[in-house]
N, C-alpha and C positions, 0 to 999 in steps of 0.2 A: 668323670663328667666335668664341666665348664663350670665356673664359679657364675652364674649368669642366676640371678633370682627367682625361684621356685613359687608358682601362685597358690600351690596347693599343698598338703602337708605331706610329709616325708614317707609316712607312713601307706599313702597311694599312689602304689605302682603298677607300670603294665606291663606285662609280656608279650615279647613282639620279637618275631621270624622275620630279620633281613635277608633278602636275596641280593645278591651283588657280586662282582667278575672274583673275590676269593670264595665264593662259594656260600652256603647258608651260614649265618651266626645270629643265636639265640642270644637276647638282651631282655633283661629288667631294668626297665627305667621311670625315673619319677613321670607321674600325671603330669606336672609342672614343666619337665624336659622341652623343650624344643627341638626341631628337625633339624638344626645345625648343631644341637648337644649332641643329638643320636649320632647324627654324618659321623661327625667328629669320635665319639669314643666306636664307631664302625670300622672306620678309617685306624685309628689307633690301635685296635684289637686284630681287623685284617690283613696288617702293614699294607694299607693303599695310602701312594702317594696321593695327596690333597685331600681334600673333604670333597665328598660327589654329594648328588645330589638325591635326595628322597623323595621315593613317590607312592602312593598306592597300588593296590592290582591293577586297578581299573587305566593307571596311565596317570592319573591326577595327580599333581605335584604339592606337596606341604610346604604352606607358608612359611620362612624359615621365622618369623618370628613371633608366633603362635603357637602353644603349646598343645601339645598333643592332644590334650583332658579335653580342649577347648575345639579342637580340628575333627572332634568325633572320632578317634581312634581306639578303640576297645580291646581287652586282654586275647591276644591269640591272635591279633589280627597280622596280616603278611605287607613287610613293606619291600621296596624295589630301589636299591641303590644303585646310583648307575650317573656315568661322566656328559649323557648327556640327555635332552629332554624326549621323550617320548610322549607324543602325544593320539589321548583318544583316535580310536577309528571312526572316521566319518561315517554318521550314518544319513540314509536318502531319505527323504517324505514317506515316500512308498512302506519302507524298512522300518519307518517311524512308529507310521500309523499299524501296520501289522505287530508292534510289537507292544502297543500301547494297551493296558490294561480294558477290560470289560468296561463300561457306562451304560448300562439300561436305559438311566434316565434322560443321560444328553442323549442318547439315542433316539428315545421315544418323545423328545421333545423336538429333534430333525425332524423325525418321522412326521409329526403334527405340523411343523411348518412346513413341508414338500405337500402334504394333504391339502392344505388351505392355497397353497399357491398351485395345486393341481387345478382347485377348483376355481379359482379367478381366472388363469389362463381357460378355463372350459368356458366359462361364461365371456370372454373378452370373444374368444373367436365365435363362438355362436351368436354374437351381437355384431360380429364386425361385418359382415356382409360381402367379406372376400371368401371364393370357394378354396383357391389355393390355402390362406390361411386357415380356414377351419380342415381339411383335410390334412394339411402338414402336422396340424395341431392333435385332430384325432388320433393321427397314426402314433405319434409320439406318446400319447396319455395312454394308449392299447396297449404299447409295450413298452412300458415303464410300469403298467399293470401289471402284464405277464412276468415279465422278469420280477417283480418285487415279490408275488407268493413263491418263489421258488428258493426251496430249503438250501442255498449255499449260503458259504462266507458267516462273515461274523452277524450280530444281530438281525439273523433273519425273522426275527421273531417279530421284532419292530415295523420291519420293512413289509413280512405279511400285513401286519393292521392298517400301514396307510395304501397300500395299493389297494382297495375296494373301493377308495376314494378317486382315485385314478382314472376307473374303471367308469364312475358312477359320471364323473368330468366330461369324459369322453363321449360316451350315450348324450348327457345332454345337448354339448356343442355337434352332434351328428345332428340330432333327432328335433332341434329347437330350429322354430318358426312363429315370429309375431302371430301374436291371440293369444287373449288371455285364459279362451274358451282350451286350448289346447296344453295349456300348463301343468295340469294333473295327469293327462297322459304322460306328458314328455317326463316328469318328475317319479310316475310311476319303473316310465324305462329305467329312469338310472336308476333305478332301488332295485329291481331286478338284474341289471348287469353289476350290481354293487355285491347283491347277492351271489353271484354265479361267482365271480373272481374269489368271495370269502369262502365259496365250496372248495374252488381249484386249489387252494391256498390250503384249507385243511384235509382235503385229497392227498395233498403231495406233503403234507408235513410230519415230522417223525411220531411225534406227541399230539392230545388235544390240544387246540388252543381257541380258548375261550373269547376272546378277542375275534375271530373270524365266526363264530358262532351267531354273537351278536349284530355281528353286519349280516349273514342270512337273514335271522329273526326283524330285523329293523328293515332291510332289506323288500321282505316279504310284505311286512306288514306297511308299508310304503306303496309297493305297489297295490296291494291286496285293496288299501283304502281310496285310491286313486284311479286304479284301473274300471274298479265295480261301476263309480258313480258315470264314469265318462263313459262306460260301455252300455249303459242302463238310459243314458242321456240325460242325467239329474245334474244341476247347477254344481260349479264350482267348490262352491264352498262347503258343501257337505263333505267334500274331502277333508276341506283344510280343518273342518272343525274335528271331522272323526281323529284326527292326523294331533290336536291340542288336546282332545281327553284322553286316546290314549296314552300320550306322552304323559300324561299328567297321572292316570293310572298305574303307567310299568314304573314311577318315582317307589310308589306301595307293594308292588310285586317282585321287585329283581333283588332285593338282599333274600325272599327266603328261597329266589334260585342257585343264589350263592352260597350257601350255607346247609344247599342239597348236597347230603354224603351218599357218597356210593354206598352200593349194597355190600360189595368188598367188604369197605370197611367197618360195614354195621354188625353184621354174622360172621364169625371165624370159625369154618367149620372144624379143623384143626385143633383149635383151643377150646371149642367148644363155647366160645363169648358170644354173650346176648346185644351186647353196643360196643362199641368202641371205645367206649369211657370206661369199662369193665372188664378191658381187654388187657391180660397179664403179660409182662415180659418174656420169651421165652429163656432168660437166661436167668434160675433158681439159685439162688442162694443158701438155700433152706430149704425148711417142708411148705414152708406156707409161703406162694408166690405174692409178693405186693401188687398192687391195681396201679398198672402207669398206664399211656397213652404214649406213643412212639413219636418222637420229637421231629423224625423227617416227613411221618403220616401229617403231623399235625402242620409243619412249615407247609409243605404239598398245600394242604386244604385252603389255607390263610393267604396263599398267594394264587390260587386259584380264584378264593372269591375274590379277592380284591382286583385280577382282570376284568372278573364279571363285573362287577358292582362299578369301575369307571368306565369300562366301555359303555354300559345302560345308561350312565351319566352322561357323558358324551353324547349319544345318539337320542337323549333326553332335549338336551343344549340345539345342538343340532335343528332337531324337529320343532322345537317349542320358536326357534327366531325364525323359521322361514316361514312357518304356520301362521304363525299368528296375525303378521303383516298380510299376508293374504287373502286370512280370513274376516278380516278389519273389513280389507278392497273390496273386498265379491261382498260384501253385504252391502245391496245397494237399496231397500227395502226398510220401512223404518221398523216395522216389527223383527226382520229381522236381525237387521242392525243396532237393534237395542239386547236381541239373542246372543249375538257375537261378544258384545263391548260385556257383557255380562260371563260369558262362559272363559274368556282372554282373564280376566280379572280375578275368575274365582279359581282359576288355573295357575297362575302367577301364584297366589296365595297359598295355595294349597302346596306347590312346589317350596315356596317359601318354607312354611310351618315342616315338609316334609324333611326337608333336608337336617332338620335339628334330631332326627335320630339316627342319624351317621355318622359311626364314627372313624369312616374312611374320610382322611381331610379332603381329597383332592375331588371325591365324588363330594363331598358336602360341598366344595367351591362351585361345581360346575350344576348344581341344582341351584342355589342361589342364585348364579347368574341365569341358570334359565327361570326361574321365575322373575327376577327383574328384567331378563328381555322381554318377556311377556309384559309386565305392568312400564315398560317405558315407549311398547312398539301401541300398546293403547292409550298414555298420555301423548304422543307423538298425532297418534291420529284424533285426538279430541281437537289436539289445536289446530291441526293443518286439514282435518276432514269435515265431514257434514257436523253439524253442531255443534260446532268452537264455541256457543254460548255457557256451555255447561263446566266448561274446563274452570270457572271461578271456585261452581262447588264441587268440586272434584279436589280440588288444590286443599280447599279450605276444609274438608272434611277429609283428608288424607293427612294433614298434619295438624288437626284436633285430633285421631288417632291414635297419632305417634308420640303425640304431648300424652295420652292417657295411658300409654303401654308403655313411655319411661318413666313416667311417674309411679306405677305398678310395680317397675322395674328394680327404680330405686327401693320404694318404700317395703318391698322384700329381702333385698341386700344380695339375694343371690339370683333373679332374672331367670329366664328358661332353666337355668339348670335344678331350681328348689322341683319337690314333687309335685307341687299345687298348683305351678305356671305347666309342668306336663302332662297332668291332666287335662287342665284348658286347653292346653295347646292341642292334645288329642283330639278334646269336641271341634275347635276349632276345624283343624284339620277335614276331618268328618263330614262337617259343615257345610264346607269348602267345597270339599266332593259330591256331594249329595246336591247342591246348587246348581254345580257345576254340570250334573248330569240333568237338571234341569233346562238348564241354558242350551245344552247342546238339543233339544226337540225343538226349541225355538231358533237358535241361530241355525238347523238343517232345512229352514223352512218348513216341517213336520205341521207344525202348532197352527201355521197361517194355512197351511193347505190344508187339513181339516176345518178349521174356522170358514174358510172362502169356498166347503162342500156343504157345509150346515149352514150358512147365511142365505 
């Protein structure tokens, strides 16, 4: 080798297979080596005239004045001697992106912004008043529908969950015409077409998938609370309210849908197991089998619920901002209007309080924000709707509050998480809902239509 200064100590070497025009030769050389040491004692030991050049399998060329240790070249690795540059095969977009590793998440976060941008194109052409446009528009959202539940290509899995939003676009910008009076119909249809695409979707897909489930059930219960009251001829906002509690209810009900184990996996008729938790390995060691739980059963269940658990978030977010602003509007009645601002409030809060027993991050995000769209789509309408008077003590008793529940905060050291703020937090919570189911007889109009049969 070269008298050329060594970075690394003598005693670390690598093994390295040249290939080059006199055939293969096997070298040990210092870590410290450079690729012109190598050439050079290659060159020497293959009698090739001059020093050539090295390069990797891959086509990539070694800096000649960088040492090997430092160029990431490791024991056994193959290099490529050779007089002149060889360079990588060009590859095309297309070639790219097929070759590019899995992303679930950059996925499923396209997936969410093609969703929201379905929906803004639905509503731009169902507002715009050109029939060409809303037709060109529908037909496009129909089959961007269709094609996206359909089990090809990579991430269809993604692609199923936002197409029912597609689906849900389309219905409205068909079916939408000024009145307000007509709103809960039209919003019923899309929860029905939103449903039907999330059937076709897990019709045709290999596996369950939890995520199209919940667009049914959300779905359903969309139109289910929309359709009744318009076909019954009952005001407006008895949708919108039914439409805020039970949002605010399935916050309490959908982890212990997630957390439903099959029967599968509870009874093993085979091993004779009572649960799953007591379910033995079948591969003994011994006379006495040990008590495991099978590590792909349990991965399965943990990524199962946690579709469950942020799709109900999502379609929690979802319902509680379009709900609410609604249900503000259509209360135009002061009895009632004091039922709404009341049931909005104790629904927020209760979303709030709810979300601190999740320990899904991304459904904990998405319940906080829907309880603060609730408590800001109601300071919103204190200021800009009928009794902007109130909004002084609203402000001023919202932040005596938060002055008494950081000072609680502090003066515990550990905040929601000690046992004694979860407890409260529990009555709390409770509270909330219990209120809340009060509020919803009066903002449904219930309370005043009896009062206005007995006066």
């Amino acid at each position: 080798m070269s008298d050329v200064a060594m970075s690394s100590s003598a005693g670390a070497t690598i093994a390295l297979s040249i290939h080059g025009p006199a055939g293969v030769l096997d070298l040990v050389v210092p870590a410290g080596a450079t690729a012109v040491d190598v050439a050079r004692e290659y060159a020497r030991q293959a009698d090739v005239p001059g020093i050539p050049l090295l390069q990797t399998a891959l086509g990539e060329r070694l800096n000649a004045a960088l040492p090997l240790g430092e160029a990431g070249i490791q024991p056994g690795d193959v290099l490529v001697a050779t007089t002149s540059v060889h360079r990588p095969r060009r590859v095309t977009l297309l070639q790219a992106a097929k070759n590019a590793p899995e992303s679930p998440a950059l996925a499923a976060m396209i997936a969410g912004v093609a969703a929201l941008v379905a929906v803004l194109a639905g509503w731009y052409a169902a507002r715009a008043g050109d029939d060409v446009v809303r037709t060109v528009t529908v037909g496009l959202l129909l089959v961007c529908s269709l094609v996206g539940v359909l089990p090809l290509g990579r991430h269809a899995r993604q692609r199923a969950s936002a197409a029912p939003a597609f689906a849900a676009a389309a219905a409205f910008a068909a079916l939408y015409e000024p009145g307000v009076h007509l709103l809960p119909a039209i919003l019923g249809a899309a929860g029905i077409a939103a449903a039907v695409v999330a059937g076709i979707g897990r019709a045709v897909s290999a596996g369950a998938d939890e995520v199209s489930t919940v667009w049914i059930v959300s779905g359903l219960t969309v139109f289910a609370c929309c359709a009744v009251p318009a076909m019954l001829g009952w005001d407006a906002r008895v949708a919108w309210a039914l439409l805020v509690f039970l949002a605010m209810m399935a916050a309490r009900f959908a982890p212990s849908l997630a957390v439903n184990v099959p029967d599968e996996a509870l009874l093993d008729l085979d091993r004779l197991a009572v649960t799953a938790w007591s379910a033995r390995d079948g591969r003994r060691r011994g006379r006495r089998g040990r008590v495991v739980v099978a590590a792909d059963a349990m991965e399965r269940l943990v990524r199962r619920a946690s579709r469950i658990v942020t799709g109900a978030a999502a379609a929690i977010l979802v319902t509680v901002l379009v709900a609410s602003p609604l249900l503000l509007q259509a209360a135009t009645i002061d009895l009632d209007r004091i039922g709404a601002r009341c049931l909005v409030f104790f629904a927020g809060c209760s979303l709030l309080l709810a979300a601190r027993s999740y320990r899904h991050a991304a459904a904990r995000v998405l319940l906080r924000l829907a309880g603060l769209g609730a408590l800001v789509a109601l300071a919103v309408h204190l200021v800009a709707g009928v009794g902007a008077g109130h909004v002084d003590t609203f402000f001023y008793v919202s932040v005596a509050l938060g002055v008494v529940a950081l000072a609680a905060a502090v003066a515990t050291g550990r905040g929601w998480r000690s046992v004694w703020w979860s407890r409260r937090a529990e009555v709390a919570e409770s509270l909330c809902g219990s209120l809340a189911l009060a509020s919803l007889v009066v903002a449904a109009g219930v309370f005043r239509r009896l009062w206005e049969m007995t006066s």
